[in-house]
C-alpha positions in Angstrom: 9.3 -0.6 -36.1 7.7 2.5 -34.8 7.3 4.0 -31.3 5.5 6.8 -29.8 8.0 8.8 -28.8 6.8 11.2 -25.9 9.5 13.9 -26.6 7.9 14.5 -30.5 4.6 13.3 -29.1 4.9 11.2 -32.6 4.9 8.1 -33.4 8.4 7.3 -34.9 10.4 4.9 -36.3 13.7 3.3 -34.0 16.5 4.0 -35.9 19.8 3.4 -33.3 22.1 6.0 -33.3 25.4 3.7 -34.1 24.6 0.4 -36.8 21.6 -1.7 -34.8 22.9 -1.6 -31.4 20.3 0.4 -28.8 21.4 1.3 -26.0 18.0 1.5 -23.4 18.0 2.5 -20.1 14.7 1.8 -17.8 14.2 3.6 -14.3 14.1 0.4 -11.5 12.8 0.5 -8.0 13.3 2.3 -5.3 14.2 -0.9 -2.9 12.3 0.7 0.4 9.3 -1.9 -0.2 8.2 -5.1 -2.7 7.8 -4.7 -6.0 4.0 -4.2 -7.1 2.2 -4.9 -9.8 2.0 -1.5 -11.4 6.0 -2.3 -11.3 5.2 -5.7 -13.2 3.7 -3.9 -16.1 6.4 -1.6 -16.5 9.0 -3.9 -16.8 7.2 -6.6 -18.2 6.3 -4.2 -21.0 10.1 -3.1 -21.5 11.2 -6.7 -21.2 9.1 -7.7 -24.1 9.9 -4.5 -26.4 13.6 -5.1 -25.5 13.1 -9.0 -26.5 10.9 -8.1 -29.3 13.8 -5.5 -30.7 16.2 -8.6 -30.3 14.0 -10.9 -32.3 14.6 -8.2 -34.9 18.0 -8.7 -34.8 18.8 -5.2 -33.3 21.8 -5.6 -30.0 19.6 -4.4 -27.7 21.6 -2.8 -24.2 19.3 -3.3 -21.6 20.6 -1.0 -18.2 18.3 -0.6 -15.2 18.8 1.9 -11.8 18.2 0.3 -8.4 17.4 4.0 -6.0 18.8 2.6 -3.0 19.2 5.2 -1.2 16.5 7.8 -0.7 14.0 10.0 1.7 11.5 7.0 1.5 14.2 4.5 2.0 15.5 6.2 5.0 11.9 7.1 6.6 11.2 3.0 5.9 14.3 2.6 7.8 13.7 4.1 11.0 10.5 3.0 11.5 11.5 -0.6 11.3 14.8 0.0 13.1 17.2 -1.4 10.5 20.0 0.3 8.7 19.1 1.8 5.1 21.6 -1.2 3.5 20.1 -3.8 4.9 16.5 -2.9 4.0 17.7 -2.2 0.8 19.2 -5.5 0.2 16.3 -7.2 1.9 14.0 -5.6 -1.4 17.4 -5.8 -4.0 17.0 -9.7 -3.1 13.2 -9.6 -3.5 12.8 -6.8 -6.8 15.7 -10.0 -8.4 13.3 -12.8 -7.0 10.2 -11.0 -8.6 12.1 -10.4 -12.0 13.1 -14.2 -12.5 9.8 -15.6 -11.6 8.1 -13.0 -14.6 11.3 -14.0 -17.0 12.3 -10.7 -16.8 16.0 -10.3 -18.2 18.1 -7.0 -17.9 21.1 -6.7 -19.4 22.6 -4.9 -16.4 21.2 -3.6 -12.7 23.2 -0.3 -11.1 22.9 0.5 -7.7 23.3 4.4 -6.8 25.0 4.2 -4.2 28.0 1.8 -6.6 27.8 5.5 -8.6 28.9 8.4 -6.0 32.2 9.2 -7.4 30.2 10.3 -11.0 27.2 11.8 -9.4 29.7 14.2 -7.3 31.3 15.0 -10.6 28.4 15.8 -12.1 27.3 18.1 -9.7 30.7 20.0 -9.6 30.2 20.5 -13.8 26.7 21.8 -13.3 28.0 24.1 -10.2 30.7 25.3 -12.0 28.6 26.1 -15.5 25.9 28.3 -13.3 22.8 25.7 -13.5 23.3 25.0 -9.8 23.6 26.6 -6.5 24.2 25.7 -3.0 21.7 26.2 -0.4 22.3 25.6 3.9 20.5 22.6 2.7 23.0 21.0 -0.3 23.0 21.7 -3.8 19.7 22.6 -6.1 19.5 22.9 -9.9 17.7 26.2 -11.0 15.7 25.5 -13.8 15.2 28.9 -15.1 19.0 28.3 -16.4 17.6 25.2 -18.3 15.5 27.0 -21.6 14.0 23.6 -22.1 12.6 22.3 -18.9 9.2 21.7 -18.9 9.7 20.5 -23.1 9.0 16.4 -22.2 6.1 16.9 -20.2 5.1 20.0 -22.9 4.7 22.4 -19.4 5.8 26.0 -19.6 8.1 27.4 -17.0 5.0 29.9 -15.3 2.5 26.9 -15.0 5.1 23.7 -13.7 2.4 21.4 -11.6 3.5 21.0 -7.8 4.0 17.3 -8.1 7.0 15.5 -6.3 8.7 18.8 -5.8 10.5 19.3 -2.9 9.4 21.6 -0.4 12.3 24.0 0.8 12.2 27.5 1.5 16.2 28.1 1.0 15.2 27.5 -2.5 14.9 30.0 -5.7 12.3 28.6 -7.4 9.5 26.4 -6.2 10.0 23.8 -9.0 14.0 23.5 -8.4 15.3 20.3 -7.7 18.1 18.4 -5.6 21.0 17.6 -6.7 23.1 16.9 -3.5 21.6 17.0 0.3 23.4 18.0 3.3 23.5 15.2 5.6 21.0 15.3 8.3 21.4 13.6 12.1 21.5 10.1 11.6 21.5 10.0 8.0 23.9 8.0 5.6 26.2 10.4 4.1 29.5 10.4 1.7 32.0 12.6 1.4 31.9 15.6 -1.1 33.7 19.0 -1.9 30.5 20.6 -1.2 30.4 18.7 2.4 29.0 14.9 3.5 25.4 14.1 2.5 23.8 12.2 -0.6 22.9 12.6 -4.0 19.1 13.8 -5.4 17.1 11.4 -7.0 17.3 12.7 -10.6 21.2 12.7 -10.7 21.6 8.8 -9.9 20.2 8.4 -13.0 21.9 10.5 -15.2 25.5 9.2 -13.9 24.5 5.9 -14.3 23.3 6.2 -17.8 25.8 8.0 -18.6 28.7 6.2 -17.4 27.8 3.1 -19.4 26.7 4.8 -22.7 28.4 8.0 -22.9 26.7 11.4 -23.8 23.8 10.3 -25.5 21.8 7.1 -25.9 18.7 5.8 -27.8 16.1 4.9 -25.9 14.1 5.6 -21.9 11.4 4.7 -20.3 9.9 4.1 -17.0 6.3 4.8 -15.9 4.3 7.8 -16.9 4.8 9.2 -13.6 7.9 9.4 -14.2 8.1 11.5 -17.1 7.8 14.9 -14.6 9.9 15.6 -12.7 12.2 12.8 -12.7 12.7 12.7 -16.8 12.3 16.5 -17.2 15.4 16.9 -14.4 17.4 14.4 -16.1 17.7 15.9 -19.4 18.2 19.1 -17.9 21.1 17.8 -16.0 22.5 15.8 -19.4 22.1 18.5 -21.7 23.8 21.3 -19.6 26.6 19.0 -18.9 27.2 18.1 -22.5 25.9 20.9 -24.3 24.5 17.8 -26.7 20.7 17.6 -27.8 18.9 15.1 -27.5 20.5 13.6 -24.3 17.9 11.0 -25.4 16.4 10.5 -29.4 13.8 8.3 -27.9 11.7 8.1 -24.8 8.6 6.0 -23.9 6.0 5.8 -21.1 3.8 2.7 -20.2 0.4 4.2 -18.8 -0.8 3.4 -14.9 -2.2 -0.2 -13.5 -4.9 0.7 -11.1 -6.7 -2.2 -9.2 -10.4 -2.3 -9.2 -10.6 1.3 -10.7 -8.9 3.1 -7.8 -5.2 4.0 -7.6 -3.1 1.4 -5.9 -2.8 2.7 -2.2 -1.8 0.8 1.2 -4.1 3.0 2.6 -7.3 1.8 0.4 -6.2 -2.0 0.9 -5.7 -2.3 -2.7 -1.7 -2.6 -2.7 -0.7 -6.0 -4.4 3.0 -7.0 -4.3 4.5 -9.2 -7.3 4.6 -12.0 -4.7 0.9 -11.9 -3.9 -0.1 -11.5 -7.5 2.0 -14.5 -8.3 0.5 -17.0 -5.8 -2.7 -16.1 -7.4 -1.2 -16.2 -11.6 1.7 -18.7 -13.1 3.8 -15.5 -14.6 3.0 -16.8 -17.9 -0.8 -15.5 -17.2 0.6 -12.3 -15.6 2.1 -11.4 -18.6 -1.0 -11.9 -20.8 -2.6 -10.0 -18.6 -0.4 -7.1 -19.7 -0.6 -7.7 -23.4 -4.5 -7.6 -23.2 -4.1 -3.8 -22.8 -1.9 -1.4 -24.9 0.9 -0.5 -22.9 -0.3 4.1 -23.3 -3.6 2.8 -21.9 -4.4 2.4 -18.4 -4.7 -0.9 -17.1 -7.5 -2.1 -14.4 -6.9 -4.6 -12.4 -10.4 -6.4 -11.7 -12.2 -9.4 -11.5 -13.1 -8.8 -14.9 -9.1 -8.7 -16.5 -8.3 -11.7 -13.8 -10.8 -14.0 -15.6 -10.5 -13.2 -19.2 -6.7 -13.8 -18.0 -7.4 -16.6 -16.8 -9.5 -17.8 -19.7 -6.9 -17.0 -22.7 -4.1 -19.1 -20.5 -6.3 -21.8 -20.1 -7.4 -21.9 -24.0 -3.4 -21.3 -24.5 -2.4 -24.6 -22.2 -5.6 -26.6 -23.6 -4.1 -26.2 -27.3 -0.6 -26.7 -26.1 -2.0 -30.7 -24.6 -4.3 -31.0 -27.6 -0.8 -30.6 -29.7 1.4 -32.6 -28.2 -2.0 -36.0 -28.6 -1.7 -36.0 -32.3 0.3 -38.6 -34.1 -1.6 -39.2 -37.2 0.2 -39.2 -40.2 -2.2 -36.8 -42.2 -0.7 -33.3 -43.3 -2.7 -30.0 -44.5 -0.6 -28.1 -46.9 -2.5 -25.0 -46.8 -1.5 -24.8 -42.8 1.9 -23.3 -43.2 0.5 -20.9 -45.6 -2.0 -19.5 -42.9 0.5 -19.7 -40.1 3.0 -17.4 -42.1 0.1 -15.0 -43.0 -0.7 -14.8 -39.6 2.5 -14.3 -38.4 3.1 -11.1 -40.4 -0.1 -9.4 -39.2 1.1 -10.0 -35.3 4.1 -8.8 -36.4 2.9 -5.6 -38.6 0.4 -5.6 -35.1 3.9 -5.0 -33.0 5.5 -2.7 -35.3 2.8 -0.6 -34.9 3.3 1.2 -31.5 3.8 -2.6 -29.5 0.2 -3.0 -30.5 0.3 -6.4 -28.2 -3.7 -6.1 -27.7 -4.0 -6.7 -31.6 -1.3 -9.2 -32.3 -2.8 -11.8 -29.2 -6.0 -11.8 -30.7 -4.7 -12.5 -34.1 -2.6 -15.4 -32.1 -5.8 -16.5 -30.5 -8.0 -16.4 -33.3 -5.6 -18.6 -35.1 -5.5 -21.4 -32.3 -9.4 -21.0 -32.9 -9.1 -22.1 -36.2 -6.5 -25.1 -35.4 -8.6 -26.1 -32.9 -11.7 -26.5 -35.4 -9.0 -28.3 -37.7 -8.1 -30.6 -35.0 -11.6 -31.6 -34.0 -12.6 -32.4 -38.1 -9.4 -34.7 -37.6 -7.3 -32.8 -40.4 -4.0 -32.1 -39.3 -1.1 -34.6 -38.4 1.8 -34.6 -36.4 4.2 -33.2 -39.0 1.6 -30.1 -38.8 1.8 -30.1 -35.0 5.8 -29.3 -36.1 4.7 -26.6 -37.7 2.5 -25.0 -35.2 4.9 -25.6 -32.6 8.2 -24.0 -33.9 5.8 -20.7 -35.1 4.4 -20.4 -31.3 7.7 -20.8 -29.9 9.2 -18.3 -32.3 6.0 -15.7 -30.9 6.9 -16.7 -27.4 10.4 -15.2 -27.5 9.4 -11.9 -26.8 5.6 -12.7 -24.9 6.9 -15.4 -22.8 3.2 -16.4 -22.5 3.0 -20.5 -23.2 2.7 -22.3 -20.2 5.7 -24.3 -19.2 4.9 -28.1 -19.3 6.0 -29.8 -15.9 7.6 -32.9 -16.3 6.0 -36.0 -14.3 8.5 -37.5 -12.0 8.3 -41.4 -12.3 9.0 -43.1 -9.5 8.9 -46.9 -8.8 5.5 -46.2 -6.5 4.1 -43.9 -9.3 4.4 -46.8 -11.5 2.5 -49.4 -9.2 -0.2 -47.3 -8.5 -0.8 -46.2 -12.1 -0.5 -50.1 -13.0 -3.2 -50.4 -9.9 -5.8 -48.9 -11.2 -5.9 -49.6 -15.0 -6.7 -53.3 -13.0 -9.4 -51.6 -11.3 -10.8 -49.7 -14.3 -10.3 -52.8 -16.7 -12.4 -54.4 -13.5 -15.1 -51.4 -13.8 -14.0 -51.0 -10.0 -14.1 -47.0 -10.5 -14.4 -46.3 -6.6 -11.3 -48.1 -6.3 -9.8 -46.2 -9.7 -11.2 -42.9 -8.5 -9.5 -43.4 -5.0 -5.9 -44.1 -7.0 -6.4 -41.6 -9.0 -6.7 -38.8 -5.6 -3.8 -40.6 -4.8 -1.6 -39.9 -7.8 -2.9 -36.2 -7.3 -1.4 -36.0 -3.8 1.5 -37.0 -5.3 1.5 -33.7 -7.7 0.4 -36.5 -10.7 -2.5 -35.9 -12.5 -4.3 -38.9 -14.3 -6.0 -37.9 -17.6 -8.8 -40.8 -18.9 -8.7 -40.4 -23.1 -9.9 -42.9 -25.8 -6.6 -43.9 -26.2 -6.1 -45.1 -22.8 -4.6 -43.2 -19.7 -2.1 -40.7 -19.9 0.0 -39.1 -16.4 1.6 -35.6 -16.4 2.7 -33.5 -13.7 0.3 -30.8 -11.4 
């Protein structure tokens, strides 16, 4: 399978550094807020390159950061007159809630703050090598020490863009960045040689990482604006600690979701949490949402994407029904042939760069053709077989078919289904029609189909 690997700017294949384990570490949330969508895309895209590599039969090591503590955190904090922790957990709770809903499986989470003990040793090696120096206001890395800062984002030293660099006048160069700050009135603080205060974002990272896989590791990712100065810091951090390069062979960045062709902003009223956009999607839809766009292109969330969303996971859920309604005994030989053939180009589609845009349209194209094959009446249930073990061999890594709720029967249920088969066999269709809103009240729908009535749950 190849990647594009930002640090080459190549495309490349994955080949793990030790047998086929991979060892992949994604940046999480910062838990001051819900999760948003631009969040679902990330991880939804890592979840299914993660499952996908898995399906491959690669061990795949699948560690994620949770930033809880942080000058956003902390600002949240005060103005809603909680502690930093218990905001924290408050969003912890939620970013877990949002994760399970979207079938989102990590193989661990790591809270900074569970990682203060390595990130103050870290900071001591970088102070004592000379890529660090302490400041009245904590501890700053000097990138000028670092030859290669600036290499994953491909910016020279003399032309580093001002973006999330923090402002501080006790600093030696403008593009610097924090390592440890001194604690300030009021703020949470641990205890340090270098006096109480907190660790900089880019070093929770790096101690986490490398605390579960050692030196060096296969693959990172997180969105693109991640990439400076959060990824640029981290490497310089690994690298001069080790002395090892790459601190990481591979690393990869999903492009931005903007909503309605603006950039997500509270401000513009266009800010939708995971919550929201699941009240409006099942996650299933959500997800093929996110396969409809290559993950390096930018992703618009519109009325436009929700309905062609909406459209493919009613076509998908349609074919799913028309499935499971055939019990004819007929049988098309040539079917498993153009299953198989299919299957390789989605997967020849996937090895290509993730390319999920291509390989759900090859998927979807191929239901088309079933579907014409069901209406002529040619394939029987030992087809249906067929079709069903291949989709639920694709859906290991999308996670896209609808899940089929089961009915629940109750003794009522049962009378008022028996009800108003008397009424229709009676052509009393008010009566039928009234049941039937009924049954729907109780979260059972009522299907009418020239082989009689069938029930299955809303």
């Amino acid at each position: 399978m190849k990647i594009y690997n930002t640090l080459t700017q190549k495309l490349e294949e994955i080949k793990p550094r030790k047998d086929n384990k991979i060892n992949m570490f994604v940046c999480g949330p910062t838990v001051y807020d819900h999760a948003h969508i631009g969040h679902a895309r990330t991880y939804v895209f890592f979840d299914m390159l993660v499952k996908y590599l898995q399906y491959k039969k690669y061990k795949v090591f699948f560690l994620m950061n949770i930033t809880d503590i942080d000058d956003k955190l902390i600002a949240r904090a005060k103005q809603t007159e909680t502690t930093e922790k218990e905001l924290a957990d408050i969003h912890i709770k939620s970013f877990f809630e949002d994760m399970k809903e979207l079938h989102v499986k990590v193989t661990k989470y790591a809270k900074a703050t569970d990682f203060i003990p390595q990130i103050i040793k870290q900071v001591k090696i970088l102070l004592e090598k000379g890529y660090a120096y302490e400041t009245p206001n904590g501890i700053y890395y000097d990138i000028t020490k670092f030859e290669d800062y600036g290499n994953l984002s491909k910016q020279p030293l003399n032309e580093l863009k001002v973006h999330r660099i923090e402002p501080d006048l006790t600093k030696r160069n403008i593009a610097d960045f924090s390592l440890w700050k001194r604690q300030k009135p009021g703020e949470p603080a641990w205890q340090s040689p270098f006096g109480k205060g907190r660790p900089g974002w880019h070093i929770e990272d790096t101690a986490i990482a490398m605390h579960y896989f050692g030196e060096q590791y296969d693959l990172h990712g997180g969105g693109i604006d991640l990439m400076f100065p959060h990824h640029e810091a981290e490497i310089a951090q690994a690298e001069a600690i080790t002395g090892k390069k790459p601190y990481v062979k591979y690393w990869i960045h999903p492009t931005h979701l903007i909503v309605e062709g603006r950039k997500m902003s509270k401000s513009l009223g266009n800010f939708i949490t995971i919550k929201k956009a699941l009240e409006e999607f099942p996650a299933e839809a959500l997800r093929i949402m996110f396969i409809q766009t290559h993950y390096k292109k930018e992703l618009n969330y519109s009325k436009e994407t929700i309905e062609t969303t909406r459209a493919a996971y009613e076509r998908l859920k349609s074919f799913q029904e028309r499935l499971n309604e055939i019990d004819s005994r007929k049988y098309d030989k040539g079917l498993k042939i153009i299953i198989g053939k299919e299957k390789k180009k989605i997967l020849t589609a996937l090895d290509n760069n993730f390319d999920t845009p291509k390989a759900f349209t090859i998927l979807m194209t191929l239901i088309k053709r079933i579907n014409g094959m069901i209406e002529k009446n040619k394939i029987g249930k030992k087809n249906t077989i067929e079709i069903t073990k291949f989709l639920n061999e694709i859906n290991t890594f999308f996670n896209i078919l609808p899940e089929e709720k089961k009915a629940k029967i109750t003794k009522e249920i049962k009378e008022l289904v028996k009800e108003r088969e008397k009424a229709r066999k009676k052509k009393d269709f008010a009566k039928a029609d009234s049941i039937r809103d009924k049954l729907k009240e109780k979260g059972i729908l009522m299907e009418d189909t020239p082989k009689g009535s069938k029930i299955r749950a809303l």
